[in-house]
Structure formats: C-alpha cells, structure tokens
C-alpha angles and dihedrals in degrees: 000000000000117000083247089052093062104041083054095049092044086049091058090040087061100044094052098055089045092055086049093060092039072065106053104039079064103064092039096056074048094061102033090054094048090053088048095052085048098064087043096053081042094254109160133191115334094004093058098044087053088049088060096049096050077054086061093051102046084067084067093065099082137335121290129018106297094090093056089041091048089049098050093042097044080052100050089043095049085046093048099239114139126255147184119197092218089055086043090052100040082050082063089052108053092036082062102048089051098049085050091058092042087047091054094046093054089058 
C-alpha cells in the first residue's frame, strides 16, 4: 500500500469508531432520559428500567430526535407532569452530552 492508501484507510477507521460511539452515546442519552421521565412520571425498578429501554427504542422509529421527543412528551403529558418543550429538549441535550463523556471514559 501506498502512504495515501493508509491514511486513507486510517481516515475511514476513524471515522467508523467514531461513528460507533456517536452510537452509542445515543442510546445512552435514550435510556438516561427515559429514566429521568420515569421518575418523573413516578415509574419506579423494573418499571422504570423498562421505561428506558421503550425510550431506546423509540430512537429506532425514523432518523434524528424527534421519535424519541415525541415519545417522552406524548408520555408526560398522558401522565399529567408539566412540560416545556424548550426544558424537554435542553434535558436531550445535556443527557447527551453526559452519555458522550461516560462513553469516552469507558473506552
């Protein structure tokens, strides 16, 4: 191989594994806000860890957030608990940038 060949090799490697981890932060920021809504819907043990993982899933409907948004929204609504789309979504946000750094540190 040529030198240009393995950059180029090493550039899609890279960009594979972080693609991997993109994933996987993903998921994580799925299942730590749905444990989050559960307590907040007053979900509890197992409830609430099979809550997380329907918000996982949720991610699986269509391409982007917005699944996993309308999801957690339809279910604090149905459950009467308050709120705002902006702190929903700023509750994405932060989940996300925590599973990322838990992500990281697992290596």
């Amino acid at each position: 191989m040529t030198s240009m060949d393995d950059r180029e090799k090493a550039f899609e490697n890279k960009y594979a594994h972080d693609q991997a981890l993109e994933f996987k932060a993903v998921a994580r920021r799925n299942k730590l806000l749905g444990l989050w809504a559960a307590g907040l819907m007053g979900l509890e043990g197992d409830a609430a860890t099979e809550y997380g993982k329907a918000v996982v899933k949720a991610d699986f409907e269509e391409a982007g957030h917005e699944d996993v948004y309308r999801k957690v929204k339809g279910d604090l609504d149905a459950k009467g608990v308050e709120m705002s789309e902006h702190l929903l979504r700023k509750q994405m946000d932060d989940l996300l940038i925590t599973a990322r750094q838990q992500v990281q540190a697992e290596g």
